[in-house]
SEBA-410639 format. One record per atom (N, C-alpha, C, O): residue in one letter; x, y, z. Coordinates in steps of 0.05 Angstrom, whole numbers, padded with zeros to 5 digits, always signed. Layout:
aXYZ;...
# end
This chain:
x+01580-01701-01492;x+01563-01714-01472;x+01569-01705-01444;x+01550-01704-01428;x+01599-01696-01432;x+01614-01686-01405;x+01581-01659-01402;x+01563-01654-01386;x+01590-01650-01424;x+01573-01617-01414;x+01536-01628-01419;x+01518-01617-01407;x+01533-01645-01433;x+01509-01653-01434;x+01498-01659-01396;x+01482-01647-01381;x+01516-01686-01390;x+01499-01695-01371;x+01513-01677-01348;x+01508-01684-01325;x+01529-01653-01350;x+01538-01639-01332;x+01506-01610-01324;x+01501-01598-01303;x+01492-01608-01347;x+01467-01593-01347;x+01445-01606-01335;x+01430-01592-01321;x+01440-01632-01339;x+01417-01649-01329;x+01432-01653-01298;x+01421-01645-01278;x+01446-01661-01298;x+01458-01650-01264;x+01458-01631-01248;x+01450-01635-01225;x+01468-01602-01258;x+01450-01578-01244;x+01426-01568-01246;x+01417-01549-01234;x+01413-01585-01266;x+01382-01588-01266;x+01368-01600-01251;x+01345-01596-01245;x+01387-01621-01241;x+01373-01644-01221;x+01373-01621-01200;x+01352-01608-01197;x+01403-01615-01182;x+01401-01604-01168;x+01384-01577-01158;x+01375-01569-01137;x+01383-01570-01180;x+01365-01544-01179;x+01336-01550-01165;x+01325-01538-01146;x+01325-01573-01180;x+01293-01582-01175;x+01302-01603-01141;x+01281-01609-01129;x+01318-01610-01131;x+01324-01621-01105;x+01326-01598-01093;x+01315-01600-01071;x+01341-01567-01099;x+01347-01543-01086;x+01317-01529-01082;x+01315-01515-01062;x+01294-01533-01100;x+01274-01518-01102;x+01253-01538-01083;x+01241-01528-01064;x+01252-01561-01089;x+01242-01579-01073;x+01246-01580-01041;x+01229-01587-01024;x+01273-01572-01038;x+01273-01564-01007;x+01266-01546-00996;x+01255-01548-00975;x+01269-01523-01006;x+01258-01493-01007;x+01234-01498-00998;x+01231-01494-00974;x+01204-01510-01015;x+01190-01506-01020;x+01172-01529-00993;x+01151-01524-00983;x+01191-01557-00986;x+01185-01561-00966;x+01188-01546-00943;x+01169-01541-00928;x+01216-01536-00940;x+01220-01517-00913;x+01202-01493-00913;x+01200-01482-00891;x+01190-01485-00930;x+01167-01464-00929;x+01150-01474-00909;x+01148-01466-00886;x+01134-01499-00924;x+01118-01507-00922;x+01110-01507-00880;x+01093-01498-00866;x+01134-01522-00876;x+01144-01535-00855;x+01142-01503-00827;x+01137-01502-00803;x+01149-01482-00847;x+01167-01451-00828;x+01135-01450-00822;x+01130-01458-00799;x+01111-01442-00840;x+01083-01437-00848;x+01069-01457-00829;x+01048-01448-00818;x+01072-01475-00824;x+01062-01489-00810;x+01068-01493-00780;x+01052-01502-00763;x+01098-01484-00774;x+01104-01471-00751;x+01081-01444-00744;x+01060-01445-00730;x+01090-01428-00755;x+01080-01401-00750;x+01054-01400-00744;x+01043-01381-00731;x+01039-01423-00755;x+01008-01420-00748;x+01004-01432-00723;x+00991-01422-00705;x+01018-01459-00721;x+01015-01457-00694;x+01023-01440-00671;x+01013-01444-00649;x+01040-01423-00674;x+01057-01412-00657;x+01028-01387-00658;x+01018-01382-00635;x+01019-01376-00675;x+00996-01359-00679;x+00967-01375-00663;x+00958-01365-00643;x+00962-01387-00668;x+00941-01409-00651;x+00940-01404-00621;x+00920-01399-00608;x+00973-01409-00609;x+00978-01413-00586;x+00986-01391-00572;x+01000-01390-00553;x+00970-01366-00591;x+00990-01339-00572;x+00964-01329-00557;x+00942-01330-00566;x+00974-01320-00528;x+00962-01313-00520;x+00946-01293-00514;x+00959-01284-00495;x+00922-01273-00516;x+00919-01249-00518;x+00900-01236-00496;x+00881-01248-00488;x+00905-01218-00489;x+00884-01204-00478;x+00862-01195-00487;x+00862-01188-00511;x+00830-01192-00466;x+00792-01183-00481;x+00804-01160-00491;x+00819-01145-00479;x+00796-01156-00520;x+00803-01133-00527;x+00767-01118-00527;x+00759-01096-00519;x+00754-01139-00538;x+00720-01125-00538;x+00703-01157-00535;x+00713-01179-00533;x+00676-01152-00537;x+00676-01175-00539;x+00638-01180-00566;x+00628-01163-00580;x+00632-01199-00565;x+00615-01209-00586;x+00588-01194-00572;x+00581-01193-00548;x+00573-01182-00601;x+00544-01178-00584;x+00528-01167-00597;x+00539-01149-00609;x+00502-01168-00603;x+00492-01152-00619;x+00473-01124-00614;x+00462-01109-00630;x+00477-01127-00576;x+00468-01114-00563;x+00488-01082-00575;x+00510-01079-00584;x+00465-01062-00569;x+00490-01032-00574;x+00495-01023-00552;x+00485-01002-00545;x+00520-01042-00528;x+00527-01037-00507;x+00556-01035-00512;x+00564-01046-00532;x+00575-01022-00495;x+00608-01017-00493;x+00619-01016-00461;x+00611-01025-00439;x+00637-01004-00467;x+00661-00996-00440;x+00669-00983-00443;x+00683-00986-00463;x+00671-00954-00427;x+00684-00942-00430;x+00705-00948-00400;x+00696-00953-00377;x+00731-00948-00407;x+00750-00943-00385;x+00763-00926-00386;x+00759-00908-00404;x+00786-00925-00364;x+00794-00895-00356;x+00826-00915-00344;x+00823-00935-00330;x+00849-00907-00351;x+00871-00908-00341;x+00873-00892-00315;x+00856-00875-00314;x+00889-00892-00294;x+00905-00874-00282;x+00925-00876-00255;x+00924-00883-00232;x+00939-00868-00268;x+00966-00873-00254;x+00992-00843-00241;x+01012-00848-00228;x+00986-00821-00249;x+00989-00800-00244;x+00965-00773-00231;x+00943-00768-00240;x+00981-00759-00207;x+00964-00738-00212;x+00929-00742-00200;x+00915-00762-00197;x+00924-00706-00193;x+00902-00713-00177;x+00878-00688-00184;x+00856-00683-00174;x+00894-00676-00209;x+00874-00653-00223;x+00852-00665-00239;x+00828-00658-00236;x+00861-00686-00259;x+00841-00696-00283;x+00813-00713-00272;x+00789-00713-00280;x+00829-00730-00247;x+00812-00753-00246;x+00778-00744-00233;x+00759-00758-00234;x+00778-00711-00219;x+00759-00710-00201;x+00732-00704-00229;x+00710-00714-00231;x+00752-00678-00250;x+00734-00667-00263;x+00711-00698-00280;x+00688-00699-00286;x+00731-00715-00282;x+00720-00744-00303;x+00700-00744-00284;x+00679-00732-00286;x+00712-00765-00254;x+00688-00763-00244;x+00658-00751-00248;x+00637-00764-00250;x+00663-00719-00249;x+00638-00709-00234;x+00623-00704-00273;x+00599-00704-00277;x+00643-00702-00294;x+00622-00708-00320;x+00610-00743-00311;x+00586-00747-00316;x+00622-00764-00300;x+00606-00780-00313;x+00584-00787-00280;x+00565-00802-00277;x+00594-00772-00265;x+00561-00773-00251;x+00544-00759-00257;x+00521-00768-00255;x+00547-00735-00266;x+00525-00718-00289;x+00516-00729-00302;x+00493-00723-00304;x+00525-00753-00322;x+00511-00771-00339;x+00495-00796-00324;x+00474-00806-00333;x+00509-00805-00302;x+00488-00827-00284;x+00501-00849-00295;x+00488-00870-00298;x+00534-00849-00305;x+00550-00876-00311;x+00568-00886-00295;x+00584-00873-00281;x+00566-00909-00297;x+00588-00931-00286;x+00601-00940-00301;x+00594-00955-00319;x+00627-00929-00297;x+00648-00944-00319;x+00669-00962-00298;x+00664-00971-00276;x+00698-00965-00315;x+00720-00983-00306;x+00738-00974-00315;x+00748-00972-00337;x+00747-00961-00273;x+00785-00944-00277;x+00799-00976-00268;x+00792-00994-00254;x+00826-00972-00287;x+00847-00980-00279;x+00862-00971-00267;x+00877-00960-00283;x+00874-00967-00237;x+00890-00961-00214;x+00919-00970-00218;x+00925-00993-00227;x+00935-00953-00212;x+00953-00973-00205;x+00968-00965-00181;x+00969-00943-00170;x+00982-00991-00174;x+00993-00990-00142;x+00996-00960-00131;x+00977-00946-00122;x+01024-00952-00132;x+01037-00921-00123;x+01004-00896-00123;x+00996-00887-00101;x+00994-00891-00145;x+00981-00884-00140;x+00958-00885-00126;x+00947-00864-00118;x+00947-00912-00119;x+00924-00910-00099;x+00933-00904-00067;x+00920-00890-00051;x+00954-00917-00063;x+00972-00902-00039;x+00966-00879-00032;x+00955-00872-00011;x+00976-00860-00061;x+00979-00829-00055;x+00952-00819-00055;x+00944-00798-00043;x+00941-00831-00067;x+00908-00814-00070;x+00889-00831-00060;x+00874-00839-00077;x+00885-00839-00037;x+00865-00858-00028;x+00836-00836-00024;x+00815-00849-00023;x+00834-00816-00023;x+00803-00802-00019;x+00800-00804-00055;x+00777-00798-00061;x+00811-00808-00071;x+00800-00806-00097;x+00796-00830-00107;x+00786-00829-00130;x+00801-00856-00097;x+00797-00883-00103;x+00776-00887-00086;x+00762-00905-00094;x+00766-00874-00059;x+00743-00872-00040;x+00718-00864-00063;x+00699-00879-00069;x+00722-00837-00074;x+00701-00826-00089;x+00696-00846-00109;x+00673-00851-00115;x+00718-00859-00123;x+00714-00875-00152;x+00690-00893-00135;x+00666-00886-00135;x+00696-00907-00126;x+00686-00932-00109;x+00655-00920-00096;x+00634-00931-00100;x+00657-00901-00083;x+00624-00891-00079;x+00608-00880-00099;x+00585-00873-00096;x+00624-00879-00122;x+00611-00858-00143;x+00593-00889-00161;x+00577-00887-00180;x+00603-00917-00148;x+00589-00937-00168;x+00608-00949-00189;x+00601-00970-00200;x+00631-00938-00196;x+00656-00948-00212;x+00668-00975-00209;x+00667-00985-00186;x+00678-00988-00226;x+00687-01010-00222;x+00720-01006-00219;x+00732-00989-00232;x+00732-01019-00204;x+00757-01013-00202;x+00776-01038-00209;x+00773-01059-00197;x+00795-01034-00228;x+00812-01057-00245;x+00841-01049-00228;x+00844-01032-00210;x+00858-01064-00241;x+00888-01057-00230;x+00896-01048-00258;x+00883-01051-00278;x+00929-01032-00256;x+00940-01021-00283;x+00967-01029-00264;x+00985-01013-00259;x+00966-01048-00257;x+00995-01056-00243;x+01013-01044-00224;x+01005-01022-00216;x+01031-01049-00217;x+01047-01021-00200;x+01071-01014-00207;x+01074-00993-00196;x+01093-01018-00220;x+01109-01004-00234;x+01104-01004-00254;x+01094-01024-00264;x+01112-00970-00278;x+01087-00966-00297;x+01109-00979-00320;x+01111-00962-00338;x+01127-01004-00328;x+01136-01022-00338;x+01123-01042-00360;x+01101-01053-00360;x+01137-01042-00374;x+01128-01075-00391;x+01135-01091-00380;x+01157-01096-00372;x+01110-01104-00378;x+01115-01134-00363;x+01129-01157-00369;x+01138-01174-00354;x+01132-01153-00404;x+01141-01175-00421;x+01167-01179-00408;x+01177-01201-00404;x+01179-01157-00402;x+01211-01151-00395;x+01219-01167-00364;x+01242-01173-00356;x+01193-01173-00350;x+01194-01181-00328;x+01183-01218-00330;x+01167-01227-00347;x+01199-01233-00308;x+01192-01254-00314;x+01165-01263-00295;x+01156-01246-00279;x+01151-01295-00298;x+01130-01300-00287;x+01128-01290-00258;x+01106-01279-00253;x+01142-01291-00243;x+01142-01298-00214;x+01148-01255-00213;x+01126-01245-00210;x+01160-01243-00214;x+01163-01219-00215;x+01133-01205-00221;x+01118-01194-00206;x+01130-01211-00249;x+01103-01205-00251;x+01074-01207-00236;x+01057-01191-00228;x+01078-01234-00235;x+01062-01237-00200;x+01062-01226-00175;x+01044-01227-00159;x+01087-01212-00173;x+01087-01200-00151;x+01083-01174-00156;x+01072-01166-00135;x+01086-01154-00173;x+01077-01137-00190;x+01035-01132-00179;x+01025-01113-00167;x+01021-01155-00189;x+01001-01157-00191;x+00987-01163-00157;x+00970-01150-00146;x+01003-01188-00147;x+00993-01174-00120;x+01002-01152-00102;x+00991-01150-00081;x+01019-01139-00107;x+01020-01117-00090;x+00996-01088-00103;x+00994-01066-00093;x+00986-01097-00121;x+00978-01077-00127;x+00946-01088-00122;x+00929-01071-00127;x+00936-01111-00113;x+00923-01117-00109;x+00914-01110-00079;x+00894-01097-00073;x+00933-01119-00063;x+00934-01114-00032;x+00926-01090-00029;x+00906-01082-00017;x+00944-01073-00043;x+00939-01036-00038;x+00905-01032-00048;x+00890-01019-00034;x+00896-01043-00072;x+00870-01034-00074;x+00845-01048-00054;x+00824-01039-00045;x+00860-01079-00052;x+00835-01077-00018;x+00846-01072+00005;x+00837-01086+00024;x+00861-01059+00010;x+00862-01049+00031;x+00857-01016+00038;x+00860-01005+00059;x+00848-01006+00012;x+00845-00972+00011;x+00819-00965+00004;x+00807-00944+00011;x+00803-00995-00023;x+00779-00985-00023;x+00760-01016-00017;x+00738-01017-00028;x+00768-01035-00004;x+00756-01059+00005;x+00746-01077-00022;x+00724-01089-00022;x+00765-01078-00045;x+00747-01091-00068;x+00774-01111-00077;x+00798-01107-00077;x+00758-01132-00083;x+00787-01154-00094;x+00773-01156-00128;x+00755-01168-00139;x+00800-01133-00135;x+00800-01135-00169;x+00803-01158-00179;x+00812-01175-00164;x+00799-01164-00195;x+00799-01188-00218;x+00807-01176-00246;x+00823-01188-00261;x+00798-01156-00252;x+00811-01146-00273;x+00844-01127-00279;x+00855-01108-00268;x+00848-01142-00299;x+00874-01114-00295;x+00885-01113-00335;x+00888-01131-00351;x+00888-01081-00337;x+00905-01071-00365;x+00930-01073-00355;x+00934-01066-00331;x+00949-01081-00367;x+00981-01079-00365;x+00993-01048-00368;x+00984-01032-00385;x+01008-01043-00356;x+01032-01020-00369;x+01026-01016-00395;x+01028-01036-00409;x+01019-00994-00406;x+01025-00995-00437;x+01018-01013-00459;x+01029-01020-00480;x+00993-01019-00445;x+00978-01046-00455;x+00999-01074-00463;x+00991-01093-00477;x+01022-01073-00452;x+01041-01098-00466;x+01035-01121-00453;x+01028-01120-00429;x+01038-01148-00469;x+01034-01166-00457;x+01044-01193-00477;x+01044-01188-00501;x+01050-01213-00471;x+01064-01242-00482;x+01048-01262-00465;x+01033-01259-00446;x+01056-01280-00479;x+01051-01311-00469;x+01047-01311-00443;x+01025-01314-00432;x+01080-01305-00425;x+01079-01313-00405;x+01069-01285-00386;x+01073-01284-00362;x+01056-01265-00400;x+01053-01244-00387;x+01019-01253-00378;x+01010-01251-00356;x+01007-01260-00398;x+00981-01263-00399;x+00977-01295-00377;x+00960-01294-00358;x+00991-01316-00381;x+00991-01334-00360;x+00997-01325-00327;x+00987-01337-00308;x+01017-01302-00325;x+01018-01301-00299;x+00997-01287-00296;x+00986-01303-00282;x+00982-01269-00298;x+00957-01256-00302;x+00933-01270-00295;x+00913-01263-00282;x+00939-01297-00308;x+00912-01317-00310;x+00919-01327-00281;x+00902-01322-00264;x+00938-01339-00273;x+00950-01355-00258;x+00950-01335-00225;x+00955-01347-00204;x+00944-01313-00226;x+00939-01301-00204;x+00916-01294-00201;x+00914-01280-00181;x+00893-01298-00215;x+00862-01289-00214;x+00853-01269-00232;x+00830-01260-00228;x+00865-01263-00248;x+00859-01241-00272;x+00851-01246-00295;x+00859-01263-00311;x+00833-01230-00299;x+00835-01228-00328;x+00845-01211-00341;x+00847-01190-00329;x+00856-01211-00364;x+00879-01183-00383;x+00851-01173-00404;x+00834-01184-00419;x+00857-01146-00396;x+00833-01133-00411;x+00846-01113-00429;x+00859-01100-00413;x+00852-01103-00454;x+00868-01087-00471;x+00836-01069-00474;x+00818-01069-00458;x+00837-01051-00510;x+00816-01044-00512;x+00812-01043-00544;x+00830-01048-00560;x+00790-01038-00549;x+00778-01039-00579;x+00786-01020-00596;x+00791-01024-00620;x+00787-00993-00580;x+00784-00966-00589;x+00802-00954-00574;x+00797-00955-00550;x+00828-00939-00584;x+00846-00919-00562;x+00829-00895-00575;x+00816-00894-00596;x+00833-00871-00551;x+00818-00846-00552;x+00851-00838-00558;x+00850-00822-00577;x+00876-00842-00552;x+00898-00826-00557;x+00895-00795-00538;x+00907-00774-00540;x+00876-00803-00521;x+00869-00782-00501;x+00901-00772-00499;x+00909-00751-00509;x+00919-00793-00482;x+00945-00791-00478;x+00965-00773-00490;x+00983-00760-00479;x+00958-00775-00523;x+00975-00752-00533;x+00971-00724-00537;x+00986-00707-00548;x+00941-00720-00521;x+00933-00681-00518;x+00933-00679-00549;x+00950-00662-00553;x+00920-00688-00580;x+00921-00684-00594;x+00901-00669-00603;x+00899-00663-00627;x+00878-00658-00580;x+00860-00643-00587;x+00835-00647-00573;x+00834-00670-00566;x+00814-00635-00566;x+00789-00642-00554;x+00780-00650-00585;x+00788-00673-00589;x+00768-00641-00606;x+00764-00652-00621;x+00774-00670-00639;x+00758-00675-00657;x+00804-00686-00639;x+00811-00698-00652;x+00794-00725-00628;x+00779-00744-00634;x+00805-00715-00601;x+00793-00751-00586;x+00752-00747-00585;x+00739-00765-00574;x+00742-00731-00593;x+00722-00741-00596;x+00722-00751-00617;x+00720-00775-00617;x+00723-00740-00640;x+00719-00756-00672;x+00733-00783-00667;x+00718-00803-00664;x+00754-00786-00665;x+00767-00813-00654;x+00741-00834-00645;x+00727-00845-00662;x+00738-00836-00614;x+00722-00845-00608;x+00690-00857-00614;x+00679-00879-00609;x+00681-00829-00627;x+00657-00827-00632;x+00655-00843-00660;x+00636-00858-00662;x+00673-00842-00683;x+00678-00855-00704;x+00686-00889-00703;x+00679-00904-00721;x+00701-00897-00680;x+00711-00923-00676;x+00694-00937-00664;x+00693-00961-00670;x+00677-00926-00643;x+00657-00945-00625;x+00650-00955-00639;x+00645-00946-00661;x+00647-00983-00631;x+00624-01007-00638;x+00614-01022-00614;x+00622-01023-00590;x+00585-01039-00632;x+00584-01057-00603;x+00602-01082-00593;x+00609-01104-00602;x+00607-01067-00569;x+00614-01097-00553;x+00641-01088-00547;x+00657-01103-00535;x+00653-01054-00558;x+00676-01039-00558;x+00682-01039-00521;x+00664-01043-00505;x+00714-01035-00512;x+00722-01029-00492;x+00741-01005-00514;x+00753-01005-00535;x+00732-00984-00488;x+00741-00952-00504;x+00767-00939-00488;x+00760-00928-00467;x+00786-00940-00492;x+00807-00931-00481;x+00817-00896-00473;x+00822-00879-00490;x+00816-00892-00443;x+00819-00869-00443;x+00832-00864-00416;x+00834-00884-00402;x+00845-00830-00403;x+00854-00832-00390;x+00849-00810-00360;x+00844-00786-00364;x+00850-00816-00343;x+00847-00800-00324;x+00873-00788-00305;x+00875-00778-00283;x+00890-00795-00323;x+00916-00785-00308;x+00921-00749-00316;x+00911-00740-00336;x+00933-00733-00300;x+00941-00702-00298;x+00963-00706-00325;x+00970-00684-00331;x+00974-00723-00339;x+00979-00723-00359;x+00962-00715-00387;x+00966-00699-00405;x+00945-00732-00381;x+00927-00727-00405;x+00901-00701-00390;x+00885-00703-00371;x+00910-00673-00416;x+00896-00651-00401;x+00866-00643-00418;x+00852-00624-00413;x+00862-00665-00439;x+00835-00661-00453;x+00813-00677-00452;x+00793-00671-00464;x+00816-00704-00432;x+00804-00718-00436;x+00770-00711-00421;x+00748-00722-00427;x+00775-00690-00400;x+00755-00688-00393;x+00735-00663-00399;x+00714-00656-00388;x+00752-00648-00425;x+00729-00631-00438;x+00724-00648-00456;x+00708-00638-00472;x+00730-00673-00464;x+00714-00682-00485;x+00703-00702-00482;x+00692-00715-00499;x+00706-00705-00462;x+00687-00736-00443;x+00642-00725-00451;x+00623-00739-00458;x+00645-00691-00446;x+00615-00693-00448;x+00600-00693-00462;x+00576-00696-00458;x+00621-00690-00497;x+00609-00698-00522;x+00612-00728-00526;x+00591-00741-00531;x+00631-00738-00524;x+00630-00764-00527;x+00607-00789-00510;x+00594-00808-00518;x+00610-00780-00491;x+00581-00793-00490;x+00557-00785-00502;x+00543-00801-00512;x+00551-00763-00502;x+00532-00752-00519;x+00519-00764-00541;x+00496-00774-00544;x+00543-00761-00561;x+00550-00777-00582;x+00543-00806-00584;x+00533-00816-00605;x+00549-00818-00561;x+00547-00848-00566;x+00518-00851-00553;x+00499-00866-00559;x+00520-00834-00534;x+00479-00846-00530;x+00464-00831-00556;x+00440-00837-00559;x+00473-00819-00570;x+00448-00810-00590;x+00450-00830-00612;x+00436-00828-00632;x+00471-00854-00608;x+00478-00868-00632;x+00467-00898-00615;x+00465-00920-00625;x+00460-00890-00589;x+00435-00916-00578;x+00460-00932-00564;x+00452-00954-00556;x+00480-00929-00561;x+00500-00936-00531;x+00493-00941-00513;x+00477-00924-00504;x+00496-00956-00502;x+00491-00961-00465;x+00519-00972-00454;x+00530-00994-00454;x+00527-00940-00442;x+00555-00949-00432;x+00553-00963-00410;x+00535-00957-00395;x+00572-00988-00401;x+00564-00999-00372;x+00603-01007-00370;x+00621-00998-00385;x+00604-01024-00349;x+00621-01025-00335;x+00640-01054-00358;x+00631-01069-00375;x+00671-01052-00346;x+00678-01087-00369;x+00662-01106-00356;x+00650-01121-00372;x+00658-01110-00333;x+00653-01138-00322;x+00624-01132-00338;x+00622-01142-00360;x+00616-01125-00334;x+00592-01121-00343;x+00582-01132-00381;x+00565-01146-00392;x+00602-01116-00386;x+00614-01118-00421;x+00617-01153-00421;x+00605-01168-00436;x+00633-01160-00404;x+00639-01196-00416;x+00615-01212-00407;x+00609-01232-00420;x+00599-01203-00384;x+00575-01218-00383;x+00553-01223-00402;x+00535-01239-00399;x+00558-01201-00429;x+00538-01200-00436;x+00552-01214-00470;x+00540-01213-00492;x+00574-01224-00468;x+00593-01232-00492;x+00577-01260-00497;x+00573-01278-00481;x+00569-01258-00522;x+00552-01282-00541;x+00574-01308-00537;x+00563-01330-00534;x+00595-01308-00538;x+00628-01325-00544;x+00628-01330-00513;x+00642-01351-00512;x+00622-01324-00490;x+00617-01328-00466;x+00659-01324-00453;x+00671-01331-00433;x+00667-01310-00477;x+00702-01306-00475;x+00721-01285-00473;x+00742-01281-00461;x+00703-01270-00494;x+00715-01242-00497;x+00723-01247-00529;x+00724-01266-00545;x+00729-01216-00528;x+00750-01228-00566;x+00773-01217-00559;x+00778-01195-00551;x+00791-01242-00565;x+00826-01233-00563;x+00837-01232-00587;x+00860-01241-00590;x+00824-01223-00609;x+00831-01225-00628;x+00829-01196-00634;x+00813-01179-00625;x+00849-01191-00651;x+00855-01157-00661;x+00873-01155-00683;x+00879-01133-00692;
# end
């Protein structure tokens, strides 16, 4: 009988051991969704059934890439949305002049080229207005929009963001312009990923040295597929969700 009720005892225990388990799951799962619920994200694209996008343009280095972009997309008769960032509009103020007369929308890309996550609220804020100040004071426009460093961003990255007049804009589609992996690898890229309501990720920095031989297929491409590239602000006005989608 010792070894009898000594088995129905680590039987008990077993089903009290499994029973906890299976609450604390329950309990971890039920954490996590909220913790998922409550995260915060940046417009990555937004809702539409219209066949409209964004194309944007990074740039933060350098003063070779950005003219040639330019003058393909006034050949095409488009308005898109560069992201600036601080140091650079300093150094290149006749090329943030041209962005700005050429009809462009102009965002911030912050001013040290950093993850923000790494930085706390109040830092980050200051981050955002200095890079603010520099862009109206060089091309007279008070951004509202801004991409982060390296697209990174958290909770409290995206609240200081909100909390200084911004909106956090990421994108739908990377062109990987950035890694020079080919004129034809970033058109197929692009040209294969667009969708409507897409923000298209690309770069105008002297880093990235392909983006602007393959800027004249890629639009090409997307107006023969019935595209109408326009500007972000533009892109969220026309968002069905009246929000953006921060979902990805």
């Amino acid at each position: 009988m010792p070894k009898i009720f000594g088995f129905y005892q680590l039987q008990r225990r077993a089903l009290i051991a499994i029973a906890g388990l299976f609450i604390l799951a329950i309990l971890s799962s039920g954490i996590a969704y909220v913790q998922a619920v409550n995260t915060l994200k940046p417009i990555y694209e937004v809702k539409t059934n219209k066949k409209i996008l964004a194309l944007s343009f990074d740039i933060s280095w350098g003063n070779k890439t950005p003219l040639p972009v330019l003058e393909v997309l006034k050949e095409n008769n488009l308005r898109c949305t560069f992201f600036l960032s601080g140091p650079w509009v300093k150094e290149y103020p006749e090329i943030v002049q041209r962005i700005k007369e050429d009809g462009h929308e102009i965002g911030s890309h912050g001013y040290r080229h950093i993850n923000l996550s790494n930085l706390s609220k109040t830092e980050i804020k200051e981050e955002i207005s200095k890079t603010h100040q520099i862009i109206n004071e060089i091309a007279g426009v008070e951004a509202k929009l801004i991409r982060t460093p390296n697209g990174d961003y958290s909770n409290h990255v995206i609240e200081a963001i909100h909390e200084s007049g911004y909106e956090a804009i990421k994108w739908g589609t990377d062109s990987l312009d950035w890694m020079n992996p080919g004129v034809d690898s970033i058109i197929e890229r692009v040209c294969q990923q667009a969708h409507a309501g897409d923000i298209i990720l690309m770069h105008a920095s002297d880093t990235c040295q392909q983006t602007a031989a393959a800027l004249p297929v890629i639009i090409k491409n997307l107006q023969d597929q019935g595209y109408e590239m326009i500007t972000v602000s533009e892109l969220l006005k026309e968002d069905q969700a009246g929000t953006g989608t921060n979902k990805k």
